[in-house]
Each structure stands twice: as C-alpha cells, then as structure tokens.
C-alpha positions, 0 to 999 in steps of 0.5 A: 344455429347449427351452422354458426355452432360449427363455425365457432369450432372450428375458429376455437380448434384453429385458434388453438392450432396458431397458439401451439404453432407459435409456442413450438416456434417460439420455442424453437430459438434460444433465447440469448442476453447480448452487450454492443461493442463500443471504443472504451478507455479500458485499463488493468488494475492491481487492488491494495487494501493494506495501505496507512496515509502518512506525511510525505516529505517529512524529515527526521532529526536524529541527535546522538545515543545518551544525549541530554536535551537542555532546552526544546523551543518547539511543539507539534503543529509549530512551523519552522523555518530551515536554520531554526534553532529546535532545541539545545542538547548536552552531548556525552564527552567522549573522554567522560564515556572512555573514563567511565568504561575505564572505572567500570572496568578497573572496579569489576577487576578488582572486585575479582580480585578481592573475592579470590583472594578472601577465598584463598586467605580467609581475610576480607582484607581487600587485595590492591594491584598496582595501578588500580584504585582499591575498591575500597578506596574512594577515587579522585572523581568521588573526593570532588576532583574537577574533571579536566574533560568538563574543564575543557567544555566537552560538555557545552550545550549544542543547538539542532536546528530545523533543515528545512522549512516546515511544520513539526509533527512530532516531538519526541523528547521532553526538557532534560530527557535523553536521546535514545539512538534510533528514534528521531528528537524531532520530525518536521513535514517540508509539505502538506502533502500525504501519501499511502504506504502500501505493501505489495504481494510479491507475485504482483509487484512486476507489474508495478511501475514508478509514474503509474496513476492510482486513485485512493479510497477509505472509510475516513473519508469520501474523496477519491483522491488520484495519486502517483506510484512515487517509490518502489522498495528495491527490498522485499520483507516478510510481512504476517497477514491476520490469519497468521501465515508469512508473505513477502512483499514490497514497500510502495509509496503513493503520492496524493494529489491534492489532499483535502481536510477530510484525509488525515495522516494514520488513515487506513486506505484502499489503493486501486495502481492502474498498471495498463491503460489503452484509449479507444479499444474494442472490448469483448467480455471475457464470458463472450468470447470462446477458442476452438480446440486449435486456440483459434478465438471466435463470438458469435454475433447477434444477427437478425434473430441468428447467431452467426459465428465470427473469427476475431484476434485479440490481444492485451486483457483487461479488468472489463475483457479482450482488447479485439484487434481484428473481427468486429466493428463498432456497434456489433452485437455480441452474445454472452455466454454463447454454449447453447448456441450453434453457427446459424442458429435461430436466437431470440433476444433476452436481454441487452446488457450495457458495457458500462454496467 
C-alpha cells in the first residue's frame, strides 16, 4: 500500500511539474493576430455626404423682365416636342418703357418745381416749363390718345416654344402673370436621366477628375447606383456648414447611371468618387507595416511559430493600405500591429483576420 502511495505522488508532483512547464512555454511566445496577402482590386476614395438629385439635361426658358404671359399651353409633367408652342407672352414695347421713364421723370421735375416755387411766392399756383406737361394738367395718354407705339403692334403677343424634345418639370408663371428677369417661365428635362450635385472641400478637389467612377446611396432609396464625375466647376464658392463656420468649395456634378423609380429628384445623397483604382495588387494593412529610423519599411512574417522580419517597398496607399511592390508574395502571412514582437521571435497565433473583412 505504501508502495502505490508513493507512486501516486510522485505522478501528482510530475503532472504538476509538465502543467507549469507548459505555461512558462506557453507563456513565453507572444500571441499575434495575422491577415494573408492576396492580389485585390483596391482603390482610394473621396466621401461626399452633402450631395442633392436633380434632373440632368434639363434646360431653362427665360422670356424678358415685365413680360406678360397671355396664354401657357402646358403643365408640369406634360411632354413636348422641340418647336412646341409653351405659352404666348406680351412684351413690353421699348417705346411704351422710354415713354413712361420720360413721364416719370418730366412729373418729379416739375413736382420740384411747384414746391420751390410755393416756397418762394406763397402761392400754390403751380409753375409750368416750357416743354413739360403741368402737374396739374392731364397729359394726352390720360385724355385717351391712342398711343402710336401700341398702334405700330409693339404690343402683339409672341409665342416661346420648347427647344427640345422633353418633359416640362416646372412651370413658373401663371395666365396674365409677369416674367420676372432671373427666374425661368419654364423648365423642360430632354432626359430621365438624374445626377448628384455635389460641393467639394477644397482640400479634396485635386484629386478629382471628370470620368472618375462614383457609386451613389441615401436613405430615400435602397439602390447603390454607379455614376460618372460629369462636371468640375472651374470656380470655387463660400459655402456655410451646419455649425456656422464658412468654407470653400467646388460644384461637381455626377451622373446616375440607370435611375430607377425609387430615386427621385430633391433626394439627399451620399457620394463615394473613387479617385484611384489599381487590379491585382498586393496589399499590406497600414497597422502591418512599420519603418526603421532610416525610412526603410519592413513586416514581420507569421513563420512556423516566429516572426521573422522582412524588407518590403511599397508604393500608392489605398483605403485598405500599402500597394507592396516588392517583398511579399501571394499567401504570405503577416502580422498586425507587430510592436511587441522581435526578429526571431517565438509568436503563437491569436487570430486569423480576412482581407475582406
């Protein structure tokens, strides 16, 4: 009995012994969490989140300042042909305009006139000037006269037709309403076709290209859509954020590529404008690679339980990290944020990490 007492000790002291062993070398790797390299399609990308949807192609129709519209044939959502008949205005005759200033000008003259010279005599009597109408006279036009420019037909009615073929998204004056000199009578859209307005900080716009793809989200609709960078103002604006402070920026314009219905004009949009696109590459994760006090990179490669430290070069940087040129291969193992790990080190394996992820 005392035999296999001892015996049992001595297999608990040397279980004991192979426990502790094990945790002191278990103990002695540095655990790491590694990602595999593999060829990627990477790309760099700028982030607009002030972007609006409007029409593209749309055209305006302006008619002259103090125009009167005598008849509008159309509505919003009516389609036109180009040569179309819009609607028939009444322009203001050039000779009624010089007359009326003329008037205008003649009766504040001579309402001077009669004030200075009550002042000076004491009489309300008003005075006259030969060549002006008395103030208190009537004129010729007020008796009834017919006025010789209406007579000449500087007054007939003149029809805006549409310039293109289209839809009419927006009518802006109403039957015997008058043109207003900066704003458009008629707005007509020569396509279904949408596109994102959108305002670049100016520290961004460099980088900005016409041609460049963008893909376009918001919460009004589910579709991703992809467009294309159409317009680059060659101006920059003062733009005010939400907070209040001013910055500059550029007016760019990005075409959707075929909108469906669940996009709509006056939509708030998110623009990703993907600035640099490379197939193929190598990329290493910016928190995997580090640079001696010379500026020379390096990894460190996951290794049959050691990290063992290699030299790479790497070139463009992109949203997911380096493009390496030089020093790794397809399906090397590298480790993330390697700071606790040395040349040679023995390295035990926390987790693997997709590039996809």
């Amino acid at each position: 009995m005392k035999k296999y007492a001892t015996l049992f000790g001595l297999t608990l002291v040397l279980s004991l012994v192979i426990v502790q062993a094990g945790n002191t070398y278990k103990n002695s790797f540095v655990p790491v969490s590694i990602v595999k390299v593999n060829p990627i399609t990477a790309e760099s990308s700028i982030y607009c989140n002030n972007g609006t949807v409007e029409r593209a192609d749309s055209q305006n129709i302006y008619v002259a300042a103090g125009s009167v519209a005598e008849k509008v044939y159309v509505k919003k959502g009516d389609k036109v042909k180009a040569g179309q008949p819009l609607l028939s205005i009444l322009p203001i005759s050039k000779t009624v305009l010089q007359d009326a200033e003329k008037k205008m000008d003649d009766q504040t003259y001579q309402a001077l006139l009669n004030t200075y010279f009550s002042q000076i005599t004491g009489d309300s009597v008003p005075a006259s000037i030969p060549g002006l109408p008395s103030a208190a006279a009537p004129s010729a036009r007020d008796k009834g006269e017919a006025d010789t420019a209406a007579d000449s037909g500087d007054l007939e009615s003149q029809e805006v037709t549409a310039p293109v073929d289209g839809e009419v998204i927006a009518v802006s004056i109403m039957e015997q309403g008058t043109a207003e000199g900066n704003k458009p009578v008629v707005t007509i859209a020569a396509s279904p076709d949408l596109q994102v307005r959108l305002s670049v900080n100016e520290s961004q716009i460099s980088d900005i290209k016409i041609g460049q793809k963008a893909v376009v989200t918001g919460a009004g609709f589910k579709t991703a859509y992809e467009g294309t960078v159409t317009f680059i103002s060659p101006d920059a604006k003062q733009q005010y954020t939400t907070t209040g402070a001013s910055e500059t920026v550029v007016e760019v314009l990005v075409r959707i590529k075929n909108p469906k219905s669940d996009i709509k004009p006056g939509f708030s949009a998110k623009t990703k404008i993907i600035t640099a696109e490379s197939k193929n590459v190598l990329i290493a994760p910016y928190e995997a690679v580090r640079a001696d006090d010379d500026g020379n990179e390096y990894v460190y490669l996951f290794n049959g339980r050691k990290a063992v430290k290699k030299a790479v070069t790497t070139q463009k940087e992109f949203e997911s990290g380096f493009e390496v040129l030089s020093g790794l291969e397809e399906q090397d193992a590298i480790i993330l944020n390697p700071d606790a790990v040395t040349d040679g080190a023995a390295v035990i394996l926390r987790e693997a990490v997709d590039p996809d992820d």
